[in-house]
C-alpha positions in Angstrom: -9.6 68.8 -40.0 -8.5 66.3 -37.7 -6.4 66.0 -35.3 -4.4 62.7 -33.6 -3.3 62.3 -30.2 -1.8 59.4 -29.2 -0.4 58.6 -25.2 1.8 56.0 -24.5 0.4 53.3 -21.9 2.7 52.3 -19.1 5.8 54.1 -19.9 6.9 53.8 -16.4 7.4 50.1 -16.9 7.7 50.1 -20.7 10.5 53.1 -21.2 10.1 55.3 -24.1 8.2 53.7 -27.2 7.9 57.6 -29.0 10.7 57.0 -31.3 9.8 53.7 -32.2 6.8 54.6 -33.0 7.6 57.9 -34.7 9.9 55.8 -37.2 6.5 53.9 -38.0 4.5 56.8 -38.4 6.9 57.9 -40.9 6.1 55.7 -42.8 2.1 55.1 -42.3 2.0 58.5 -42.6 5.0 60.5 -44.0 4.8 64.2 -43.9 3.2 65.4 -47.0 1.6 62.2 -47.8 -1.9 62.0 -48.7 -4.2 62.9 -46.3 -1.2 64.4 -43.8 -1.2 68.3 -43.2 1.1 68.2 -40.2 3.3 65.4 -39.9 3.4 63.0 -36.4 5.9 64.5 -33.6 6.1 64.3 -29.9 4.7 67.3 -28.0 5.3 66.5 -24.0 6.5 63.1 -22.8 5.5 60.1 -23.8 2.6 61.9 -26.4 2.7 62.3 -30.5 0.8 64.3 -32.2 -0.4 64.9 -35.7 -2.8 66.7 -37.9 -4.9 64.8 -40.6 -7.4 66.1 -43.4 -8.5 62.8 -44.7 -10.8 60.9 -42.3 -10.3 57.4 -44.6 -6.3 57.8 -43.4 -7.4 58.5 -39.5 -9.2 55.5 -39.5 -6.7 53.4 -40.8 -4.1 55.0 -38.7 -5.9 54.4 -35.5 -6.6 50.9 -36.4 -2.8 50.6 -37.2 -2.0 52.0 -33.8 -4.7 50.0 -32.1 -3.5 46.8 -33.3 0.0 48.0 -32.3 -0.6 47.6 -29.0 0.2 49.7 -25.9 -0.8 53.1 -27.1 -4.1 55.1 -26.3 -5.3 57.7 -29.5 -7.9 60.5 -29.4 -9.5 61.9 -32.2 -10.2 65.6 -32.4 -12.6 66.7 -35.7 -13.6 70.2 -36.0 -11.7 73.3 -37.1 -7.6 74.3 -36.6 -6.4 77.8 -36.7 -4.2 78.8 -39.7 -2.1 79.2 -41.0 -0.7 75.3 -39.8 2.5 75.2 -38.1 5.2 73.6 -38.9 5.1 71.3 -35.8 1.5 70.1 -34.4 2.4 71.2 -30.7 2.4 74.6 -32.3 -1.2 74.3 -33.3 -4.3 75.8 -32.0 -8.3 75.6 -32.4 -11.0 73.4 -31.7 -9.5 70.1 -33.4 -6.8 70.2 -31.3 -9.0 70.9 -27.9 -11.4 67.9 -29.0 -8.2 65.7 -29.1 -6.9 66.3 -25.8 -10.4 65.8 -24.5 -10.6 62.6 -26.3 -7.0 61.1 -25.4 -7.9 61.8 -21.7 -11.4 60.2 -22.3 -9.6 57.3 -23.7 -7.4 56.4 -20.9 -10.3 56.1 -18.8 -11.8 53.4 -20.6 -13.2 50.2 -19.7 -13.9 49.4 -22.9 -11.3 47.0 -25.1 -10.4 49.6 -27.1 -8.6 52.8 -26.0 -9.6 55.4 -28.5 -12.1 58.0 -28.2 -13.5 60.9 -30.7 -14.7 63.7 -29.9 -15.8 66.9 -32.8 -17.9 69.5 -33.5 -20.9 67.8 -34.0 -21.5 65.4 -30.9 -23.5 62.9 -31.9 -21.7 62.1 -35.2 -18.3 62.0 -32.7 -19.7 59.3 -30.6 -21.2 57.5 -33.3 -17.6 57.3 -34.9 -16.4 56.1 -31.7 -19.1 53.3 -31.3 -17.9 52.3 -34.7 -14.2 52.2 -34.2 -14.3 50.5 -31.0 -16.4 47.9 -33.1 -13.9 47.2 -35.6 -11.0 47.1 -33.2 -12.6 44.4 -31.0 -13.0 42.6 -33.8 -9.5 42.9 -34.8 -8.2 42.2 -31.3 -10.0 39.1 -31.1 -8.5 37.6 -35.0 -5.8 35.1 -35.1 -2.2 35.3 -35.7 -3.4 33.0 -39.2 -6.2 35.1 -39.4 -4.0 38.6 -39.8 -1.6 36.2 -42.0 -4.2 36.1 -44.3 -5.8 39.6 -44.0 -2.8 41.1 -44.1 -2.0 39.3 -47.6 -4.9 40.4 -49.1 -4.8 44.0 -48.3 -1.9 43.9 -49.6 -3.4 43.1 -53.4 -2.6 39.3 -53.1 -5.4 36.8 -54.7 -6.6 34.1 -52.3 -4.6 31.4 -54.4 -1.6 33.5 -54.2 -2.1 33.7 -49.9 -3.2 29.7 -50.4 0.1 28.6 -52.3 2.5 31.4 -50.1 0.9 30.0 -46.9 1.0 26.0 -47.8 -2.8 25.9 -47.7 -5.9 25.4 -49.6 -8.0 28.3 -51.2 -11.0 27.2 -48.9 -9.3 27.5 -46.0 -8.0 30.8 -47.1 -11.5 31.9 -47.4 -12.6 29.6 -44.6 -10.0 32.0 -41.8 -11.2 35.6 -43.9 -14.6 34.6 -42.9 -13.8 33.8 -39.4 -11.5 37.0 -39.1 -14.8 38.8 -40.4 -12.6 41.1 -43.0 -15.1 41.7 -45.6 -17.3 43.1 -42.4 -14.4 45.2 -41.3 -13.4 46.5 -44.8 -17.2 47.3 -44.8 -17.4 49.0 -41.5 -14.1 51.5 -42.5 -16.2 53.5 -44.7 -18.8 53.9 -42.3 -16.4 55.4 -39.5 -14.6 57.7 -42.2 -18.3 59.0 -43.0 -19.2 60.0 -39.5 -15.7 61.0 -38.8 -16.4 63.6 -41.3 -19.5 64.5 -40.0 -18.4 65.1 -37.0 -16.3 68.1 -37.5 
């Protein structure tokens, strides 16, 4: 199991982003959805918190919020007591201690990316994390025409449907996924999901 924690940054000077954020996690990851045991909900402050069983949607979910902007997440993997509450800040168990340690590791950071993992199996944990931090440097480095055209194609278009929306040719469609390096991020989600798992 898996669980999310995820700490607003700066809400001193930014006022509350929870509920803006909670209306987006409602949709990225509606209660009951695929993937979702315990749907996103503040538990103190400026701090939501969810619980996951699907280490594909944790990854995409952190990459979500880390391209948001202005919010730190840790990553808990390892066992939750049951039966599940119906809130998170109910919950209990070693997924839920893993997170907190991870969200407070996270806010520490020096590194670009402010997510951390931490799990029942170490290694695997920090592995995850070397792998995440990977992908969302990479993603915090692409190009407003760069997301234009990722975000088009993950979302089923053909790159001479993106070329003709966008008012460009196909090359250049394939020219800015290259220099985005999608096709190595799509490849690098698995990887993360893998040792997400096998971190728990």
């Amino acid at each position: 199991m898996f669980v999310m924690t995820v700490d607003q940054q700066g809400s001193r000077t930014r006022g509350d982003a929870v509920p803006a954020l909670l209306d987006r996690l409602a949709v990225w990851a509606a209660p009951g959805s695929p993937g979702v045991r315990i749907g996103f909900d503040r538990t103190v402050g400026d701090e939501v918190q969810g619980v996951l069983d699907d280490a594909d949607v944790v990854v995409r979910l952190t990459l979500d919020l880390l391209r948001l902007g202005g919010w730190t997440v840790g990553i808990g993997a390892g066992a939750v007591d049951e039966p599940l509450p119906a809130a998170a800040r109910a919950g209990s168990g070693p997924a839920f201690v893993h997170a907190r340690r991870a969200v407070e590791r996270a806010k520490t950071r020096t590194r670009p990316a402010a997510v951390a993992v931490e799990g029942e199996t170490a290694d695997r944990a920090e592995l995850c994390e070397g792998v995440l931090t990977l992908v969302a440097s990479v993603r915090a480095r692409r190009t407003d025409a760069g997301w234009a055209v990722v975000d088009a194609v993950e979302d089923g278009a053909t790159q001479d449907a993106v070329a003709e929306r966008l008012g460009i040719t196909q090359q250049a469609v394939s020219q800015r996924l290259r220099t985005a390096l999608w096709a190595e991020e799509r490849d690098a989600r698995p990887a993360a999901a893998r040792l997400l798992e096998e971190a728990v």
